[in-house]
C-alpha positions in Angstrom: 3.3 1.0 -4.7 1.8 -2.5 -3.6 0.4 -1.0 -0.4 -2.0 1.1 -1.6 -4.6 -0.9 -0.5 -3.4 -0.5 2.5 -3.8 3.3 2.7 -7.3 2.9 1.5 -8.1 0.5 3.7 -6.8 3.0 6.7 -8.6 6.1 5.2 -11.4 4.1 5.1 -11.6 2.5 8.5 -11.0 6.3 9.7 -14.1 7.7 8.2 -16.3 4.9 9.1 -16.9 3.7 5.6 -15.7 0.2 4.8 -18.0 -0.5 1.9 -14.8 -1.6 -0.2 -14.3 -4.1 2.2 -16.9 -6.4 2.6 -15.5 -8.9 4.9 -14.3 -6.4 7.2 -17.7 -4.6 7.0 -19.4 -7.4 7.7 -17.0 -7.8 11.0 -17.8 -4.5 12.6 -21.1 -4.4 12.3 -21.5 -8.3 13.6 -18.9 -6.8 16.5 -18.4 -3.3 17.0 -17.8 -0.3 15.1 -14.4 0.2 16.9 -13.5 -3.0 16.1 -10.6 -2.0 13.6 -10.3 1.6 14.9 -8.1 0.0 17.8 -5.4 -1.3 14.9 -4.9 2.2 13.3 -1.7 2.7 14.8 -0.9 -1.4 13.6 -2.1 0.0 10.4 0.8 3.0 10.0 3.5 1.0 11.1 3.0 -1.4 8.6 2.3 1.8 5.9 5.7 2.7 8.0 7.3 -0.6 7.0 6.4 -0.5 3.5 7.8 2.8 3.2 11.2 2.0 4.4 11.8 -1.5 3.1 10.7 -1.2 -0.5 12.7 2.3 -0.8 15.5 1.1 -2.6 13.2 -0.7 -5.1 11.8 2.8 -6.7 15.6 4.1 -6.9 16.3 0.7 -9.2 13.3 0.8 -10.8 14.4 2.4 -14.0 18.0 -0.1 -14.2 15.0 -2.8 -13.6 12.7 -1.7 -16.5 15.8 -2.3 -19.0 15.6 -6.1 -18.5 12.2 -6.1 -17.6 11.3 -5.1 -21.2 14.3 -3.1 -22.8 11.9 -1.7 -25.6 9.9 0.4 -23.1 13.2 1.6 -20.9 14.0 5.3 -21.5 18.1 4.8 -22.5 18.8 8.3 -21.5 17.4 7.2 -17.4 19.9 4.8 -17.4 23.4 4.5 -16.1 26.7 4.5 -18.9 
């Protein structure tokens, strides 16, 4: 899903390697190296968020993919 990044970004911040993301990078080592440490539990709730608002989009994703571009839908994933 979109939040990917996301995950990255918080596997990342956990092992102390932000070298994807300069900015951020750049901000703990002008600051601290706890600087973004502090927001991992910000961090999950959002991954938490994600998780439970965009559900119902991967149930409709296959109805969606029919007018998205009808020559790529598999006909027998969708509903009579």
């Amino acid at each position: 899903m979109g939040f990917s990044k996301l995950k990255v970004f918080k596997q990342s911040q956990e092992d102390k390697n932000l070298i994807h993301f300069l900015s951020c990078l750049q901000l703990a080592e002008k600051f601290q190296e706890s600087y973004f440490s502090s927001c991992n539990s910000q961090i999950q709730q959002v991954i938490d968020e994600f998780n439970t608002r965009f559900d119902d989009i991967e149930s409709l994703k296959s109805s969606l993919l029919l007018y998205n571009n009808p020559l790529g839908a598999t006909i027998e994933d969708q509903p009579p």
